[in-house]
Backbone as CSV, one residue per row, in Angstrom:
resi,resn,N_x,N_y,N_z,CA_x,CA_y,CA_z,C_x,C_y,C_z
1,UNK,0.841,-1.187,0.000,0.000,0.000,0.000,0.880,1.242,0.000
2,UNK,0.674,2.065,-0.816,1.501,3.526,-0.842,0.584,4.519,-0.291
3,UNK,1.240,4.742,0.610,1.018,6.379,1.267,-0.192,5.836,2.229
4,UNK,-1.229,6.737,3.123,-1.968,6.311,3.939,-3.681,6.334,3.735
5,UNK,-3.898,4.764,3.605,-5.666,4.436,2.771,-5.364,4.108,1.207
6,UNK,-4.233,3.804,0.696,-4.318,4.227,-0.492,-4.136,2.553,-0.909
7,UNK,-5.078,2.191,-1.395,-4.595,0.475,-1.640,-3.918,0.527,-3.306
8,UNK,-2.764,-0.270,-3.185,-2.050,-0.445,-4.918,-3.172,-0.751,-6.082
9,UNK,-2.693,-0.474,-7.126,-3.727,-0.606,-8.140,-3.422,0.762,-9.258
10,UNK,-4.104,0.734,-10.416,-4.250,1.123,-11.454,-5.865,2.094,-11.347
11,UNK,-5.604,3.202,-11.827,-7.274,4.290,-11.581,-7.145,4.435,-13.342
12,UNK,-7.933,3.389,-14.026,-8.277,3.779,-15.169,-8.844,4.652,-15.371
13,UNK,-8.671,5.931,-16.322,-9.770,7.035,-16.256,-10.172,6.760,-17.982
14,UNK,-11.264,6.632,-18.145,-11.664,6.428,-19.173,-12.581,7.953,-19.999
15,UNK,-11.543,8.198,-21.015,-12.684,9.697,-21.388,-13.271,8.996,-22.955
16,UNK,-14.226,10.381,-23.393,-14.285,10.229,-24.977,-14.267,11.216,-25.566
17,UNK,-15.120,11.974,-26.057,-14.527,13.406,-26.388,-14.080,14.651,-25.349
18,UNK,-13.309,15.271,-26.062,-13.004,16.638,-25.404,-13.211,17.663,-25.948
19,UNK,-13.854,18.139,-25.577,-14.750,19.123,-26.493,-14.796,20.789,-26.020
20,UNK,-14.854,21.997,-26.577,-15.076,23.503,-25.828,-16.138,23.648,-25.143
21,UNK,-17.128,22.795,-25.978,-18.344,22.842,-25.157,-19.237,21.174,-24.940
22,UNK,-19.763,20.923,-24.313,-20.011,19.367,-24.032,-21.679,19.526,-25.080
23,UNK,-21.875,18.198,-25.866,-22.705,17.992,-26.600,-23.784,16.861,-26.244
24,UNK,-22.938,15.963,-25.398,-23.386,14.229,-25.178,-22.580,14.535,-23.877
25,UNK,-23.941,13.333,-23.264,-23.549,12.807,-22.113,-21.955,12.568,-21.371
26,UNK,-20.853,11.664,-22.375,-19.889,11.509,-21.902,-18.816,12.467,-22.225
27,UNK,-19.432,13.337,-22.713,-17.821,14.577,-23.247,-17.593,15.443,-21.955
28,UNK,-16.303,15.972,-22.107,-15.685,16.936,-21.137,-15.070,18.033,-21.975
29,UNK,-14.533,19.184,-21.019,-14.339,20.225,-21.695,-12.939,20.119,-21.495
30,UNK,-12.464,21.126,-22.425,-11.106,20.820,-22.386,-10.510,21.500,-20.911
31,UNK,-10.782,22.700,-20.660,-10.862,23.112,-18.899,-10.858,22.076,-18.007
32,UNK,-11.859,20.876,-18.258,-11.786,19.862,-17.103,-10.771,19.003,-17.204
33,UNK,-10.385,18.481,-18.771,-9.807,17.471,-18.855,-8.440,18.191,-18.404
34,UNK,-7.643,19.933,-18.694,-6.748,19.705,-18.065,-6.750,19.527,-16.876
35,UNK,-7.427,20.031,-15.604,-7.801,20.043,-14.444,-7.067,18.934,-13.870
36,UNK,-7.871,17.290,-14.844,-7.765,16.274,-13.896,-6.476,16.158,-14.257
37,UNK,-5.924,16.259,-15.685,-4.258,16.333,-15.940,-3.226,16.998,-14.599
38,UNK,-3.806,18.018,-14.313,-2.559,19.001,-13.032,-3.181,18.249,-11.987
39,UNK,-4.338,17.415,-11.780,-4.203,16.554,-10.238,-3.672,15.427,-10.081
40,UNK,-3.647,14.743,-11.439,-2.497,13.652,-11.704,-1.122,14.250,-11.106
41,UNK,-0.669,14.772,-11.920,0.777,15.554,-11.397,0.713,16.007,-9.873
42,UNK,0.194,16.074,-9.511,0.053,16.685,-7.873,0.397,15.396,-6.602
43,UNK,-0.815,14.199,-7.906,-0.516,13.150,-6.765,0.840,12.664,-6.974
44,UNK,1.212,12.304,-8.255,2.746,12.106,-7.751,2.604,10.703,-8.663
45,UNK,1.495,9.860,-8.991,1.383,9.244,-9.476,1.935,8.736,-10.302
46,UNK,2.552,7.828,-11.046,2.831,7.671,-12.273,1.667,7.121,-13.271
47,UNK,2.177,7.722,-14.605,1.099,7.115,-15.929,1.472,6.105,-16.405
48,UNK,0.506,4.738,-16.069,0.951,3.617,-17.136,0.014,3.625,-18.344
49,UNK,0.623,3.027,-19.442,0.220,2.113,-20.198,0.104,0.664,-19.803
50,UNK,0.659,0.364,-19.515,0.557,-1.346,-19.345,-0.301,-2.298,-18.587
51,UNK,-1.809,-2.595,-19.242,-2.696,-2.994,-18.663,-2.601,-4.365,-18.552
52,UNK,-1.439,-5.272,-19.178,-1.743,-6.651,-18.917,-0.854,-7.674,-18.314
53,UNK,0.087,-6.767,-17.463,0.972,-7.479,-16.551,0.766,-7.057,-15.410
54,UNK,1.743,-7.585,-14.517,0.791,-6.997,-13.040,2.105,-6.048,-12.572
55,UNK,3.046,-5.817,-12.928,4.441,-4.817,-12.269,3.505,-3.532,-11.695
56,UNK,2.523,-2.849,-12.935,1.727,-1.848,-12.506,1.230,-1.976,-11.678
57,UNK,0.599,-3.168,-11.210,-0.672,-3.183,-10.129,0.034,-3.319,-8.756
58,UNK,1.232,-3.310,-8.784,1.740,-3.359,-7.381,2.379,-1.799,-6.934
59,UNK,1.335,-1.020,-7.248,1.974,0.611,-6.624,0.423,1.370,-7.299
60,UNK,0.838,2.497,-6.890,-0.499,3.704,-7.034,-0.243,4.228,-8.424
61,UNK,-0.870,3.717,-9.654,-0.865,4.549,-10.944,-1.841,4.719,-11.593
62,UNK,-2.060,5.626,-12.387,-3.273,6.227,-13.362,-3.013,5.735,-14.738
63,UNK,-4.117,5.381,-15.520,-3.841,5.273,-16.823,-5.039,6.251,-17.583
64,UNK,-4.360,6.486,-18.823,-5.440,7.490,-19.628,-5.963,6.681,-20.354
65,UNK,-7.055,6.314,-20.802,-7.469,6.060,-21.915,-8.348,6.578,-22.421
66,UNK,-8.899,6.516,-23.794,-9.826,7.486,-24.796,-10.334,6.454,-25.882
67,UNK,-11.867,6.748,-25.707,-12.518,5.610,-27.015,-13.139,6.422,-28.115
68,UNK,-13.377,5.696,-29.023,-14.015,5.958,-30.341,-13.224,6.613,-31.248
69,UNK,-12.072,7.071,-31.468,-11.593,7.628,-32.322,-11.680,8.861,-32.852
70,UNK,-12.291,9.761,-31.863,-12.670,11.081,-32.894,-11.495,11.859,-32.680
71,UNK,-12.032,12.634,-33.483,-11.209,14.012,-34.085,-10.224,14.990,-33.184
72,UNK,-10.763,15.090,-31.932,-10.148,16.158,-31.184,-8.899,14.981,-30.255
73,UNK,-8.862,13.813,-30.684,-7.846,12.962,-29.554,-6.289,13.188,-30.192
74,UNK,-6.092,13.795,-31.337,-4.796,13.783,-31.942,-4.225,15.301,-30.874
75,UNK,-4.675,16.250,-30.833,-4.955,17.223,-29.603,-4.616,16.854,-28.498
76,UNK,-5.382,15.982,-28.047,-5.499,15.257,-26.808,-3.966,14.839,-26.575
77,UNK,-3.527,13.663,-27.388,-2.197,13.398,-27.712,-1.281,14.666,-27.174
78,UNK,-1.421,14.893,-28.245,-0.318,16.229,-27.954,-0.432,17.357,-26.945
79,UNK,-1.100,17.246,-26.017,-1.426,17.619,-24.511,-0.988,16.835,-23.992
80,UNK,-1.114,15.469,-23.787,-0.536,14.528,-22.876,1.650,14.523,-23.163
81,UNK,1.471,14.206,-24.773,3.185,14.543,-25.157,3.710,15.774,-24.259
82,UNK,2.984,17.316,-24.322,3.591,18.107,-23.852,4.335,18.158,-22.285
83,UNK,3.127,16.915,-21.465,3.216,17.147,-20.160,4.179,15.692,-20.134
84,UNK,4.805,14.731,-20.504,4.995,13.704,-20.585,4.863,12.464,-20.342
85,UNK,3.274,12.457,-20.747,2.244,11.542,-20.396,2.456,10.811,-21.571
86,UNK,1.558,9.483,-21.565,1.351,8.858,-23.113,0.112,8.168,-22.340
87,UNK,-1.088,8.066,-23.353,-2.513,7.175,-23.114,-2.401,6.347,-24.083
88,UNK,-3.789,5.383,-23.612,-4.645,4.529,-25.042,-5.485,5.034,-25.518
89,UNK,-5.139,4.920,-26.596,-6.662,5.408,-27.810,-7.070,3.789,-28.333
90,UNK,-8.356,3.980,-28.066,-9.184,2.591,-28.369,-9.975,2.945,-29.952
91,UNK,-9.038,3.196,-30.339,-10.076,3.533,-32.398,-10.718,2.296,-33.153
92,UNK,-12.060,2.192,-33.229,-12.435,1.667,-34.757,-11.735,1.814,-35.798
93,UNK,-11.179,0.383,-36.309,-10.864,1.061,-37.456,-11.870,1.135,-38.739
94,UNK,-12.634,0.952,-38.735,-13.602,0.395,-39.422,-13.971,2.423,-39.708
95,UNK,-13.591,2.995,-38.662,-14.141,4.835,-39.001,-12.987,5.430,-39.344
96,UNK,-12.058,5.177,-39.337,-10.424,5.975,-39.382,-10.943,6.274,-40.710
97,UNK,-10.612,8.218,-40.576,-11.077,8.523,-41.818,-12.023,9.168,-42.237
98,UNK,-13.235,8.672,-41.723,-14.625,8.774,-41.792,-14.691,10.485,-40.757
99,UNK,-15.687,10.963,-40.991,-16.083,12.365,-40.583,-16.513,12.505,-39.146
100,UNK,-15.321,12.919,-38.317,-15.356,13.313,-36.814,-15.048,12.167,-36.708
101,UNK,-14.034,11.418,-37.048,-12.820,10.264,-36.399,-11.383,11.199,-37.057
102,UNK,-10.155,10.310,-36.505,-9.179,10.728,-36.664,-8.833,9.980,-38.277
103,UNK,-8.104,10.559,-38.897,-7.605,10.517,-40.243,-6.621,9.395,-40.025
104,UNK,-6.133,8.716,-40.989,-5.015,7.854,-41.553,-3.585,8.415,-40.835
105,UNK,-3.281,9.508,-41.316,-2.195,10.015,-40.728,-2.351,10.760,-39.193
106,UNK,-3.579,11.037,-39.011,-3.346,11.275,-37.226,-3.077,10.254,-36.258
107,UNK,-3.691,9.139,-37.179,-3.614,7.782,-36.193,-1.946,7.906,-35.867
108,UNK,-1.267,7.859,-36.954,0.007,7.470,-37.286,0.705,8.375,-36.202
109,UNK,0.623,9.908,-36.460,0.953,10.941,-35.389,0.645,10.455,-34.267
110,UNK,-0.662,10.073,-33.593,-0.741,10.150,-32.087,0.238,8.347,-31.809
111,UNK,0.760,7.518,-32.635,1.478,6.944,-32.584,2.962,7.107,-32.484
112,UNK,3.273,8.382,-33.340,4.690,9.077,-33.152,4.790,10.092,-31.984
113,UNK,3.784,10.246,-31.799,3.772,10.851,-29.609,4.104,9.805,-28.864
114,UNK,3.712,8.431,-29.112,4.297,8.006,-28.322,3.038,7.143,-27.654
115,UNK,1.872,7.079,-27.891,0.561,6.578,-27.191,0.030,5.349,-28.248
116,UNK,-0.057,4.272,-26.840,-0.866,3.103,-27.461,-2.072,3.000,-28.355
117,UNK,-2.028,2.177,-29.296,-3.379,2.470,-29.844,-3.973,0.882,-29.259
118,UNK,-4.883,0.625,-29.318,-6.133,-0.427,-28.917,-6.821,-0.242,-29.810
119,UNK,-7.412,-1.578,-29.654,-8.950,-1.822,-30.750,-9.941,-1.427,-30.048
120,UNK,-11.116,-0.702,-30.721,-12.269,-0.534,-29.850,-13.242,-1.218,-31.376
121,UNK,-13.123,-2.597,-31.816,-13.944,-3.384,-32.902,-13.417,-2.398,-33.868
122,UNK,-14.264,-2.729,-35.189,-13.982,-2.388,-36.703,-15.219,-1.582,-36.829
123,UNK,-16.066,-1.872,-36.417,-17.325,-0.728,-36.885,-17.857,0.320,-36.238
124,UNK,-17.343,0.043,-34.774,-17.973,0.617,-33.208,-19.127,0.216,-32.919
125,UNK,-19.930,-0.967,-33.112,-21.171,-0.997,-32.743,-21.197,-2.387,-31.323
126,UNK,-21.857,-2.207,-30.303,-21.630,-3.498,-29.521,-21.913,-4.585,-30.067
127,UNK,-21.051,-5.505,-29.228,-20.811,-7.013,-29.667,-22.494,-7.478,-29.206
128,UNK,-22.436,-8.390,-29.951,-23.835,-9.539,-29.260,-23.404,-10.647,-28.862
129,UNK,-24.552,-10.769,-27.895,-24.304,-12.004,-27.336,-23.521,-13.958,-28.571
130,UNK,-25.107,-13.568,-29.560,-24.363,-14.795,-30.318,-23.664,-14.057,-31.625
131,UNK,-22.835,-14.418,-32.061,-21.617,-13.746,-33.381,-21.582,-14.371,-33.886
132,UNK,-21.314,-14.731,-35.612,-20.688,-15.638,-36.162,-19.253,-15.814,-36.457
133,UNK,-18.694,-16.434,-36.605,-17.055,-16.768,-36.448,-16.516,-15.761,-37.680
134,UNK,-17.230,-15.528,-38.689,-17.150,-13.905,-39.463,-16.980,-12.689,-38.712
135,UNK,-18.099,-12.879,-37.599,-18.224,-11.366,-37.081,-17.402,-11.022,-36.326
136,UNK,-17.052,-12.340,-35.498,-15.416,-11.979,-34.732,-14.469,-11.509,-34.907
137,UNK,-14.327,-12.784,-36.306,-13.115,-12.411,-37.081,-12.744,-10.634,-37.431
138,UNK,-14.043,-9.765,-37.768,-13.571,-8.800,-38.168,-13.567,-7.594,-37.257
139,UNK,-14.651,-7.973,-35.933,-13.980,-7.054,-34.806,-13.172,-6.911,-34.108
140,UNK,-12.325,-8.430,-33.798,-12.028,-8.701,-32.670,-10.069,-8.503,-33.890
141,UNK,-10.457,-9.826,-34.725,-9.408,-9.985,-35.869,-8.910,-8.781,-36.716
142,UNK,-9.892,-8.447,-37.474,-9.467,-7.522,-38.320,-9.192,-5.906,-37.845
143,UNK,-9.812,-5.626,-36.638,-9.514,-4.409,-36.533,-7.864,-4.642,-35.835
144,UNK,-7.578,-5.292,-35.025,-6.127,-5.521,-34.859,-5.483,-5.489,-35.979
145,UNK,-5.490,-6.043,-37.002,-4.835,-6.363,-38.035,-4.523,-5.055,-38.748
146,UNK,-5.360,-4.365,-39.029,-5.660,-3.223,-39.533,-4.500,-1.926,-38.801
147,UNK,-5.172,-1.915,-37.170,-4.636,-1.277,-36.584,-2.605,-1.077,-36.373
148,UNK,-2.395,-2.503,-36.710,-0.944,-3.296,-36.457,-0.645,-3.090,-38.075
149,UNK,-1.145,-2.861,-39.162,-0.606,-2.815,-40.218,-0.258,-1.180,-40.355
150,UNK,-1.079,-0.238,-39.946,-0.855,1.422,-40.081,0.256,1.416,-38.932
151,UNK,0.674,1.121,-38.027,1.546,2.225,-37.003,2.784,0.537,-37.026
152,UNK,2.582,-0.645,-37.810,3.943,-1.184,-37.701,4.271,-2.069,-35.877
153,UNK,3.476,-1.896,-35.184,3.457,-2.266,-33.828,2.244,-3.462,-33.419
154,UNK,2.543,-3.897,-32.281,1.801,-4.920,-32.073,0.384,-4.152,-31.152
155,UNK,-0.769,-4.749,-31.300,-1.863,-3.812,-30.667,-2.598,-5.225,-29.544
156,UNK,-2.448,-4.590,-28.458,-2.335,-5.384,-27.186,-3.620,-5.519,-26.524
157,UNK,-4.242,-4.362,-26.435,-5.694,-3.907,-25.770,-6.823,-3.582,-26.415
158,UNK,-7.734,-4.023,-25.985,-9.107,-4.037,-26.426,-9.968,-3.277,-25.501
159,UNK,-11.570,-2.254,-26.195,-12.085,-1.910,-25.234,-14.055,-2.242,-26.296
160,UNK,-14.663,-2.586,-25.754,-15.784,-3.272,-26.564,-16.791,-1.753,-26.523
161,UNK,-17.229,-1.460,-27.547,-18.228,-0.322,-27.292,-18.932,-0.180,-26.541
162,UNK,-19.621,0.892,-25.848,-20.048,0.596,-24.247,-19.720,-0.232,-23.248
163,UNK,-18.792,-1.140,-23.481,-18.204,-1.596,-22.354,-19.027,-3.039,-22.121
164,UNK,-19.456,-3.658,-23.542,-20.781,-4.616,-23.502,-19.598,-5.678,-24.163
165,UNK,-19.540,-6.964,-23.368,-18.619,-8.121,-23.608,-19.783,-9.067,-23.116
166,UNK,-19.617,-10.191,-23.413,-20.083,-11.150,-23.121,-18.944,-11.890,-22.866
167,UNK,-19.456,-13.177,-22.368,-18.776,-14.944,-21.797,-17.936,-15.503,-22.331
168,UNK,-17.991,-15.291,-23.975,-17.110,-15.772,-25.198,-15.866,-14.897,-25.454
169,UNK,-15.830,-13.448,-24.718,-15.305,-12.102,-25.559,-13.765,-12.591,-24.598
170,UNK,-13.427,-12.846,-23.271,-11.658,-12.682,-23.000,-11.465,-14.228,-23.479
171,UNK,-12.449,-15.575,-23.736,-11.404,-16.426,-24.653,-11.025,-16.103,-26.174
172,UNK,-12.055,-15.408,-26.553,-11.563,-14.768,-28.252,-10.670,-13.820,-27.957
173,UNK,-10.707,-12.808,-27.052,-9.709,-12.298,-27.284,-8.217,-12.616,-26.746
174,UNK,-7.983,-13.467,-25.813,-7.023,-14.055,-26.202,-6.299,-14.717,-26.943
175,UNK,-7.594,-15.914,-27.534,-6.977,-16.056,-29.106,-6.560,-15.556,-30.268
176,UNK,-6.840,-14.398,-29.945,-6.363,-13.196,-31.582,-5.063,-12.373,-30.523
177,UNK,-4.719,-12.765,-29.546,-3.515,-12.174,-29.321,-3.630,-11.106,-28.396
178,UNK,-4.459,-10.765,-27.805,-4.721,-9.333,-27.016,-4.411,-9.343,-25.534
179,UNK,-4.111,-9.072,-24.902,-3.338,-8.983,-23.191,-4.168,-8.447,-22.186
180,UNK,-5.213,-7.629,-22.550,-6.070,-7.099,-21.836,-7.364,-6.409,-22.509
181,UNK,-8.553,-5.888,-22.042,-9.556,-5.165,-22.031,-10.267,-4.280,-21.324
182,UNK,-10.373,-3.387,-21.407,-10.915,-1.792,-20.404,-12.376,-2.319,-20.479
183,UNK,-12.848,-2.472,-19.749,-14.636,-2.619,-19.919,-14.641,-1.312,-19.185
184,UNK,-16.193,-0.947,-19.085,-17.303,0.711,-18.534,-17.555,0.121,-17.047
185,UNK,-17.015,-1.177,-16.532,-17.036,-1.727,-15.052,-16.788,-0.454,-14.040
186,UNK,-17.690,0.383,-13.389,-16.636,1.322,-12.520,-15.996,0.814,-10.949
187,UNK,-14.667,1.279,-10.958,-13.635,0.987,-10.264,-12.671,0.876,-10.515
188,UNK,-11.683,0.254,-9.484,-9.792,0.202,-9.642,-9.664,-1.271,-10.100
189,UNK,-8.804,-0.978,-11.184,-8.057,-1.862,-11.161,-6.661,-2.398,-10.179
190,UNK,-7.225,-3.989,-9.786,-5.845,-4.187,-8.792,-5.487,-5.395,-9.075
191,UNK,-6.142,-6.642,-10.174,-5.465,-7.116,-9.948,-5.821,-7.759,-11.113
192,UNK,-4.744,-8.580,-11.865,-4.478,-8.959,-13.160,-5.575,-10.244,-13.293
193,UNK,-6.131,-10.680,-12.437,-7.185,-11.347,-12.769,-8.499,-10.527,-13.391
194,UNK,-8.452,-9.125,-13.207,-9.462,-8.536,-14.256,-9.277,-7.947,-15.447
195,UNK,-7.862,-9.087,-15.641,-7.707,-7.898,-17.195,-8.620,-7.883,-18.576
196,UNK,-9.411,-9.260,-18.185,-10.340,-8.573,-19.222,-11.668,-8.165,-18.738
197,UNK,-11.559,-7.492,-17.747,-12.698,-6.761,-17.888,-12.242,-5.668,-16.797
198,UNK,-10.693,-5.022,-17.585,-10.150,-3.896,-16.471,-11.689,-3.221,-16.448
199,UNK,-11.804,-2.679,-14.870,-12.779,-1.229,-14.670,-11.960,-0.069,-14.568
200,UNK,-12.750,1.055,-14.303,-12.519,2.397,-15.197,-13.069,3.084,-14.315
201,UNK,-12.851,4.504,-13.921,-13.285,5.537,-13.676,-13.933,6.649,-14.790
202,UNK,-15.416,6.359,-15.284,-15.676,7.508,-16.714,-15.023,9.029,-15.824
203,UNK,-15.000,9.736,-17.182,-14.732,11.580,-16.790,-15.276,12.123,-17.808
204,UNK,-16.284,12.570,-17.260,-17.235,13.264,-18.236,-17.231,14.567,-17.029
205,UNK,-18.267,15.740,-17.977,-18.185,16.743,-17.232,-19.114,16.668,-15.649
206,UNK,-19.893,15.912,-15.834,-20.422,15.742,-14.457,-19.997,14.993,-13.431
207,UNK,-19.271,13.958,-13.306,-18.487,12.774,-12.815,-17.120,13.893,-12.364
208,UNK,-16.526,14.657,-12.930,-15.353,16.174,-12.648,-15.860,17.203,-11.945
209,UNK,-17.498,17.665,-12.502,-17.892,18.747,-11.405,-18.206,17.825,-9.547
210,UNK,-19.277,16.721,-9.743,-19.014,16.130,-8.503,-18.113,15.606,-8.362
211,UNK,-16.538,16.104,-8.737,-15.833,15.679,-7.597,-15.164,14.394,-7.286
212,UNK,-15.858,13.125,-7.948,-16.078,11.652,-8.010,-14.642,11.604,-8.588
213,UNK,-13.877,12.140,-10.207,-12.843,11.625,-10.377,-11.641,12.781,-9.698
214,UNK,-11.519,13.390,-8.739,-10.776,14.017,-8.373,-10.311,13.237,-6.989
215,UNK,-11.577,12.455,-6.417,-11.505,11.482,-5.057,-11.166,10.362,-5.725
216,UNK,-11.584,10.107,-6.420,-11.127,8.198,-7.046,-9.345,8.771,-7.340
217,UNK,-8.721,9.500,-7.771,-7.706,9.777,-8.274,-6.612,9.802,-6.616
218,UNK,-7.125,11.049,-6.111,-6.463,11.369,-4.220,-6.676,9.838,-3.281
219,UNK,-8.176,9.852,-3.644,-8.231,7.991,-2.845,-7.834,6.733,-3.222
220,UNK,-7.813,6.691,-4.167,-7.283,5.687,-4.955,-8.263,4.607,-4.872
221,UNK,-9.784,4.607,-5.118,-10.889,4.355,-4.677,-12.521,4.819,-4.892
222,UNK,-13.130,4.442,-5.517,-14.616,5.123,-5.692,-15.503,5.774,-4.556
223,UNK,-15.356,7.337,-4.594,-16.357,7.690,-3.233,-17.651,6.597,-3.055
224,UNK,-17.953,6.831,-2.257,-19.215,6.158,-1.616,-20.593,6.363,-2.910
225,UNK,-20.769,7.594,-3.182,-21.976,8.007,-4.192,-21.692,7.731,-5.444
226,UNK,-20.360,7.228,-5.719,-19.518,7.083,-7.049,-20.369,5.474,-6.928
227,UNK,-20.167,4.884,-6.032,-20.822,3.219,-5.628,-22.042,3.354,-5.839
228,UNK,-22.183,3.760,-4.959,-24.050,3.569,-4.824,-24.688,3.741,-6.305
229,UNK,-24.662,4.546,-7.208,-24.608,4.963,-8.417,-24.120,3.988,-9.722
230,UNK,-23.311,3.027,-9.286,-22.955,1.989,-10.286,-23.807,0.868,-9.747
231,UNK,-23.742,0.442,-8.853,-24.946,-0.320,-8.131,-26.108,-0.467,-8.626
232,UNK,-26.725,1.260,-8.612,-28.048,1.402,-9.440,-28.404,0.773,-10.954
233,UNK,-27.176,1.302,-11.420,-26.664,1.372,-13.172,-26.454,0.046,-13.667
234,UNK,-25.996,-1.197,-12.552,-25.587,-2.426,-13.149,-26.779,-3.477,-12.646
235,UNK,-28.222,-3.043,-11.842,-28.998,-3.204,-11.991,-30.231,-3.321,-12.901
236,UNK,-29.756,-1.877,-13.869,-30.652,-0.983,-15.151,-30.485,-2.454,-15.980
237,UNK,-31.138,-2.655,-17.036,-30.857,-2.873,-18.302,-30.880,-1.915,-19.345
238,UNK,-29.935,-2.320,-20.472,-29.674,-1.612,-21.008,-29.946,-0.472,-21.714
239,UNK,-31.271,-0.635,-22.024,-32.102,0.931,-22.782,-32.530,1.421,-21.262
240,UNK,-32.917,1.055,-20.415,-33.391,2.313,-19.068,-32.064,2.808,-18.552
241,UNK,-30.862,1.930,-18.547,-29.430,2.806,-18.220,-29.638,3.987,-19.157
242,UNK,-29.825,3.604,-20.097,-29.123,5.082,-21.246,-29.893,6.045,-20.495
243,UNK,-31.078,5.519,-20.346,-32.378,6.817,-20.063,-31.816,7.153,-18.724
244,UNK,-31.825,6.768,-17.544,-31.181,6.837,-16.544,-30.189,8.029,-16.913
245,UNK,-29.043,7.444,-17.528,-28.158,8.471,-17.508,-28.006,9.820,-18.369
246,UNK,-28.929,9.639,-19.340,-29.500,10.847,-19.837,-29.882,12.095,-18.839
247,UNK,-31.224,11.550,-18.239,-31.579,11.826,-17.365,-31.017,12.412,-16.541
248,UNK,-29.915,11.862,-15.787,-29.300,12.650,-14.594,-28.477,13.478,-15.202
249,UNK,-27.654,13.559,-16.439,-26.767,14.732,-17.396,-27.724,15.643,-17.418
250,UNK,-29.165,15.365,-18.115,-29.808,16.286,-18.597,-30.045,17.613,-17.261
251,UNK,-30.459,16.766,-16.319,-30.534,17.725,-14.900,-29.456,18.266,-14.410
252,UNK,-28.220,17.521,-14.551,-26.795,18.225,-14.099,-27.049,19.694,-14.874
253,UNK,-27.338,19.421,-16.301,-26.776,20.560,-17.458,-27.838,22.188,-16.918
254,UNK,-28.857,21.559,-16.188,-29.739,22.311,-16.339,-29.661,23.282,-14.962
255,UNK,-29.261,22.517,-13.623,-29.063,22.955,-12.653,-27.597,23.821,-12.065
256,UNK,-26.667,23.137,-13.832,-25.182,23.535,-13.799,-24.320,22.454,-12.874
């Protein structure tokens, strides 16, 4: 254990866009996202990449990661380069290219910063329960392939859209070669028995105004309301979560 209350482990912070002004539920502003950047640095923390061995999990570290591929993460990149950070970007490749994802050559750039890329599937759409040995092949298979053919490197991590895996998803993805997976699970990662289904701390702008990833970061730990709140959420099924969390953004936005 480092320092006092602080149990070892990994505080995945999981973002998606960064945006001037927030549009959707999970975006943050760029104001917040540096914020939680200068409280990283404060704690003293170090930034890993390395979600699928356990060297990390035996001390207090943060990891960045970022899904879907859009446009403003090559930015992002080069905010983290400046401060001498490096994250995961979890890109479709199936959008590289495509309008409000990152281009062919940004991929390549936020690769010459220095930051992991991950698969987040080939199309971005969640996995289902039953797949055909096609459909695998090209989320699980081909977007690696894809990903490992543009930047020349081996692509290690996986993160499933919304964070929706099923029973079948860490033996396939071990068979196509992958070391770990970020699931939308909230909490710390501590121990290499969850690497495929590392949990995460989201950072969106409301999850930063309460406060939730500024204590998960200092505590090394989910406040109490950060719990109670995933509790609720992993109760929901899946269309009343969305509404659920609509819902409580929509009132954050409104009350400020």
């Amino acid at each position: 254990m480092d320092g006092v209350g602080r149990r070892n482990g990994i505080c995945v912070l999981t973002f998606h866009r960064v945006v001037k002004g927030c549009e959707r539920d999970h975006d943050v502003t760029w104001k917040s996202f540096r914020g939680v950047l200068d409280t990283i640095v404060r704690s003293g923390d170090s930034v890993e990449t390395q979600l699928g061995t356990g060297e990390s999990l035996r001390k207090t570290a943060v990891a960045l990661t970022f899904d879907d591929g859009t446009e403003d993460h090559l930015q992002v990149g080069e905010e983290l380069a400046k401060r001498g950070m490096a994250g995961i970007f979890f890109v479709p490749a199936g959008k590289v290219g495509t309008p409000g994802r990152l281009s062919l050559q940004q991929v390549l750039e936020l690769h010459a910063l220095g930051h992991i890329l991950g698969s987040h599937t080939f199309s971005d759409l969640p996995l289902r329960q039953r797949m055909s040995r096609q459909e695998i092949q090209r989320e699980l298979g081909d977007s690696k392939a894809f990903l490992e053919d543009v930047v020349g490197s081996e692509v290690r991590y996986f993160s499933p859209p919304g964070g929706v895996g099923w029973q079948w998803l860490s033996r396939e993805l071990e068979r196509y070669g992958y070391e770990a997976s970020r699931s939308m699970v909230w909490g710390i990662y501590r121990s290499l028995a969850m690497r495929w289904t590392v949990p995460c701390v989201p950072v969106t702008e409301f999850t930063v105004a309460r406060g939730w990833v500024g204590t998960a970061l200092s505590a090394h730990g989910l406040p109490l309301a950060m719990r109670s709140m995933w509790i609720i959420k992993s109760m929901l099924l899946g269309r009343a979560r969305r509404m659920a969390r609509k819902m409580l953004h929509e009132r954050f936005n409104a009350t400020g």
